[in-house]
C-alpha positions, 0 to 999 in steps of 0.5 A, spaced: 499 525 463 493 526 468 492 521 475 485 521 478 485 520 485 479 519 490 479 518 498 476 512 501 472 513 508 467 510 512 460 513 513 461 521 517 467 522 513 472 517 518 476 511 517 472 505 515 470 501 521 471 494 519 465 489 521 467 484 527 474 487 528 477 487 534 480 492 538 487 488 542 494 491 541 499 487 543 502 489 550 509 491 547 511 495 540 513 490 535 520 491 533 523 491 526 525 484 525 518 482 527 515 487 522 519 484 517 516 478 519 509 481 518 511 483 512 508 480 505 514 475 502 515 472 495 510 466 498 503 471 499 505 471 491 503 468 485 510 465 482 511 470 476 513 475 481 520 477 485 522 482 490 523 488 487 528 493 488 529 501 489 536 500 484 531 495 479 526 501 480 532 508 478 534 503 471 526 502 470 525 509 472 517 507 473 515 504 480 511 505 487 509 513 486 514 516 490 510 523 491 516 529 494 511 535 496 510 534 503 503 533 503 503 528 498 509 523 501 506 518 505 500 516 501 505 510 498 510 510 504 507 510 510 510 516 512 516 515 518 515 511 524 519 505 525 517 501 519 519 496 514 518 495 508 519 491 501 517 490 494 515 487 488 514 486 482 511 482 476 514 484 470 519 490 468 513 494 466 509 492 472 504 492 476 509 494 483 507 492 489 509 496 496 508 493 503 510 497 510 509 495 517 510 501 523 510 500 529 506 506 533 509 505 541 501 504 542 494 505 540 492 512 541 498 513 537 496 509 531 490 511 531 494 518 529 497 516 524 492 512 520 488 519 521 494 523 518 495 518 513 487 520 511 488 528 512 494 527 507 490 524 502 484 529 503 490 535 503 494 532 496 490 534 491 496 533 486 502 530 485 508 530 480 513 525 479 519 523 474 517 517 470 521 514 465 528 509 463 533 511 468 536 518 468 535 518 460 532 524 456 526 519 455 523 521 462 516 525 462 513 529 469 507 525 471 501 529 475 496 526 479 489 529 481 482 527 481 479 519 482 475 513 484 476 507 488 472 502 491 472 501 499 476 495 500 471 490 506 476 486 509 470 483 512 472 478 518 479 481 518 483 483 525 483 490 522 480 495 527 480 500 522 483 503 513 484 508 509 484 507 502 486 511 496 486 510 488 488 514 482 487 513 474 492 516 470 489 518 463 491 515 457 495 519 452 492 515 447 485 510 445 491 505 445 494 507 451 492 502 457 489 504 463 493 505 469 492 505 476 495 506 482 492 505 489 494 504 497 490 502 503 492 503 510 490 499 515 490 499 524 491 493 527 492 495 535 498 500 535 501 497 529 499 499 521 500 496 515 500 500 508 499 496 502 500 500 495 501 497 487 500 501 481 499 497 474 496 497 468 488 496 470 486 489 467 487 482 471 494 482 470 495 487 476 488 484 481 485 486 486 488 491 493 483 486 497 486 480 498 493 483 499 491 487 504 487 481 507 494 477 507 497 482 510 493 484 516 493 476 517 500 475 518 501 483 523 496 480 527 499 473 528 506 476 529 502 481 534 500 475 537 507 472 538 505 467 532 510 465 526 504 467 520 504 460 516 505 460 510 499 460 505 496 454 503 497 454 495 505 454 496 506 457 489 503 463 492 497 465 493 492 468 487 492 476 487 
């Protein structure tokens, strides 16, 4: 099985800029129950999903990729600043969905990460990971290389800054769907938010754009000292 992956940047090879973007930071780091706060939850979906868990990933063996090569790890993760993060899933074959918050103890600092996430990206130009049911003899390699993406607007949004990155995975067959898998990483002031899901490429696993917009709606009202209300269709927004 063979990945496709392309980096998604601004003009001149930089993050992409996001129209009307602000650039205010809240005057303390947020900590990890306000991250979590910030976080997507069951409501920001549409019913059919429910939490997901690393336990439900190792018995299904397929999920989020969860590269191990150092200079692939936190194209999915977010990589090791104080984060937290949880997970969803449609169905026992997809799609998945990953969303991290980190805090970065300032601007300047965030700024680094979301430009080390981009380097990480340009430097991971393949990846292996162990796909599968379990830890039975059924699990395969699965490398990822090449790719294409489409930038991800966020028009209007609190977001100062996002990378983005995109795979397709070849199928093995003329019958075999197409999956993809992509992440975003966003900068709002010193906090980033990475959204990352992989699912069959078809209307089941949606667009990465308005999950991300949710996203950065609800770090930016906690960065702001605000509860992030609910969306309106209670059942879960479309995505």
């Amino acid at each position: 099985m063979r990945w496709q992956l392309r980096v998604v940047m601004g003009a001149a090879g930089a993050a992409l800029l996001l129209p009307g973007a602000g650039a205010s930071a809240s005057a303390e780091s947020l900590d990890e129950e306000q991250l979590r706060t910030a976080l997507l939850d069951h409501m920001d979906f549409p019913e059919d999903w429910a939490r997901d868990s690393a336990q439900a990933e190792a018995q299904r063996g397929i999920g989020v990729p969860a590269p191990q090569e150092a200079n692939c790890k936190a194209l999915f993760d977010g990589g090791t600043d104080t984060a937290a993060s949880t997970a969803f899933a449609r169905s026992f074959s997809g799609p998945f969905v990953r969303t991290t918050a980190a805090a970065h103890g300032g601007e300047g600092a965030a700024e680094a990460a979301l430009e080390d996430y981009r380097r990480t990206a340009e430097a991971c130009n393949s990846f292996a990971i162990v796909e599968g049911e379990g830890h039975g003899p059924t699990e395969i390699n699965v490398t990822y290389n090449g790719g294409g993406a489409e930038e991800p607007s966020l028009n209007d949004s609190a977001a100062d800054e996002v990378a983005a990155v995109r795979f397709q995975r070849e199928p093995e067959s003329a019958e075999a769907p197409e999956v993809v898998a992509e992440a975003a990483m966003v900068r709002v002031g010193e906090h980033t938010v990475l959204v990352a899901q992989v699912g069959r490429d078809d209307a089941g696993t949606g667009d990465l754009q308005p999950m991300l917009e949710r996203a950065v709606e609800k770090l930016h009202a906690v960065q702001e000292g605000r509860t992030p209300e609910p969306p309106e269709d209670l059942d879960g927004t479309d995505l």
